[in-house]
TORBA-677078 format. One line per 8 residues: their letters; for each residue x, y, z of C-alpha. Coordinates in steps of 0.2 Angstrom, whole numbers, padded with zeros to 4 digits. Layout:
<vexmars>
A> X:Y:Z; ...
</vexmars>
This chain:
<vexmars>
XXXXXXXX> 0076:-0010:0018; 0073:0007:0019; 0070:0004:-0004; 0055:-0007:0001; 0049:0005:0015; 0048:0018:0001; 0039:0007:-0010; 0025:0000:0002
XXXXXXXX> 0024:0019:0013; 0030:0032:0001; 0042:0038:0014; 0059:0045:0004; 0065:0052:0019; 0077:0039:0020; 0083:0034:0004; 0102:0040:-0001
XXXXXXXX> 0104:0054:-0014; 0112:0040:-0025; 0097:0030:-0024; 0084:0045:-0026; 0096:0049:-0042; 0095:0033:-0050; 0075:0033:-0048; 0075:0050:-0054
XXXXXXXX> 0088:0046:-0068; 0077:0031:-0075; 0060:0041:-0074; 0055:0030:-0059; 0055:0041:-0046; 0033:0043:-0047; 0034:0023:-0041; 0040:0028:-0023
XXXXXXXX> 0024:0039:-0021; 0011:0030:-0013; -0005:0029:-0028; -0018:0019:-0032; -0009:0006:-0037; -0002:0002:-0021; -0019:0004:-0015; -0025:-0009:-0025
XXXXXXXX> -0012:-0020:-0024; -0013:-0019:-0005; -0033:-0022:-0008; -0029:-0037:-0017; -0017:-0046:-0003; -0031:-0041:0010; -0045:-0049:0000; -0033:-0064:-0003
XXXXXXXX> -0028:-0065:0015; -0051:-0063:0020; -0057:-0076:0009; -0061:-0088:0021; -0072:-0076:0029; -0085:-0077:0013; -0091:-0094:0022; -0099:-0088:0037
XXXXXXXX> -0117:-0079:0035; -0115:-0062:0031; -0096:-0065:0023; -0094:-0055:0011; -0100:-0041:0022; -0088:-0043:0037; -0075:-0047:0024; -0078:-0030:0015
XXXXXXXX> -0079:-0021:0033; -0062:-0028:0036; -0054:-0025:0020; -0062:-0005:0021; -0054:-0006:0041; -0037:-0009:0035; -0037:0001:0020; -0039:0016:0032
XXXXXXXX> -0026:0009:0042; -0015:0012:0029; -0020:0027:0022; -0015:0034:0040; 0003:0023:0039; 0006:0033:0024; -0001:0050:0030; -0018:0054:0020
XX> -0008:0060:0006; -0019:0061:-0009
</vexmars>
């Protein structure tokens, strides 16, 4: 859905006016930018989805290595935009 891809990427290109109106209208518009919410959000998932890696020695440093590696990931998804 190209609502969701906006949400999760920030990427307006493809909304309909109708639907950039009625964001705009409601004063929601700022939710379709990527922020620091959606970074932690997606922080949150990752740390969910990495837990079973606190088990093994050194855990909770590959988990954090590979929480940091995807985080980058997706600040490149979503173009670096600060």
């Amino acid at each position: 859905d190209k609502v969701a891809s906006a949400l999760l990427l920030g990427d307006k290109s493809g909304l309909d006016q109708e639907v950039k109106k009625a964001f705009s209208g409601t004063g929601t518009m700022h939710v379709l930018a990527v922020s620091g919410l959606h970074v932690c959000i997606i922080y949150f998932i990752l740390q969910t989805l990495t837990v079973f890696l606190l088990r093994v020695k050194y855990g909770k440093w590959v988990q954090s290595l590979v929480i940091i590696f995807f985080l980058w990931i997706y600040a490149f998804v979503t173009g670096l935009c600060p």
